[in-house]
C-alpha positions in Angstrom: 0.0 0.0 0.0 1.1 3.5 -0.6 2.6 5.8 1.7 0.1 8.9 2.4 2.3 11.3 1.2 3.3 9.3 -1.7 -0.7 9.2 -2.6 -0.5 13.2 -2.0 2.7 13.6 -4.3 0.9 11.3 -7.0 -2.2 13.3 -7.1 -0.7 16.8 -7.4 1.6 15.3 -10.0 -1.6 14.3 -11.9 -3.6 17.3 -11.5 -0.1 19.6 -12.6 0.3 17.3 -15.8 -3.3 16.3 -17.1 -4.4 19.3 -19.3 -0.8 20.4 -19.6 -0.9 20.3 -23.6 -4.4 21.7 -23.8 -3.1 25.1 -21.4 0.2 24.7 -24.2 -2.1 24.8 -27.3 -4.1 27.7 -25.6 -1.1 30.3 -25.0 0.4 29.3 -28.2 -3.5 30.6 -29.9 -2.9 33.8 -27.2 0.6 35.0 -28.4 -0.8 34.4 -32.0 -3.5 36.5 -31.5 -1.5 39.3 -30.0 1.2 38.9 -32.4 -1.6 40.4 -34.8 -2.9 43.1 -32.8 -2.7 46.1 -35.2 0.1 47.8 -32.3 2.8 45.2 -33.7 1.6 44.9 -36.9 2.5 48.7 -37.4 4.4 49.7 -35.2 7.3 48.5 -36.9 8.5 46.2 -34.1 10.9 42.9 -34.7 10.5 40.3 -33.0 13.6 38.6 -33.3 16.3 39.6 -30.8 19.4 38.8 -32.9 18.0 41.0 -35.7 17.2 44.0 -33.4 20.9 43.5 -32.0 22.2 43.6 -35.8 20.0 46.5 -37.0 21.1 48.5 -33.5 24.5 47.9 -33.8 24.6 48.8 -37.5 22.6 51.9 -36.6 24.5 52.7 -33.5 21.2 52.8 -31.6 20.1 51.1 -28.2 17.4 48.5 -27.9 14.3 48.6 -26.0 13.6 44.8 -25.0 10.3 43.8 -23.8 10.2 40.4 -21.4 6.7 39.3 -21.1 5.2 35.8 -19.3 2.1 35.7 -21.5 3.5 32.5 -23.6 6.0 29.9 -22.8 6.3 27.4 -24.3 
């Protein structure tokens, strides 16, 4: 027979992994849908780091970077 806190562990582990690729699937449809928000879309933003690095350095401007938790994948 199993240890209480063995039972304990077992459940939480359950409950923290069932639904874990559904919650995946729906920040992935959350960063897609703000990716296209019209604020990005024209605000002439990149979104790739080593590109923003290359363009500052070539223009010999600073970056402004933006860390968000919305979406991890």
């Amino acid at each position: 027979m199993l240890s209480k806190p063995l039972v304990l562990i077992s459940t939480f582990m359950l409950l923290v992994f069932t639904g874990a690729d559904d919650k995946q699937a729906d920040l992935k449809a959350k960063l897609e849908k703000k990716l296209k928000a019209k604020f990005v879309e024209t605000g002439g933003w990149l979104l790739d780091y080593q590109e923003a690095r290359r363009q500052a350095e070539e223009q010999g401007k600073p970056i402004f970077v933006y860390f968000t938790r919305t979406f991890a994948p």
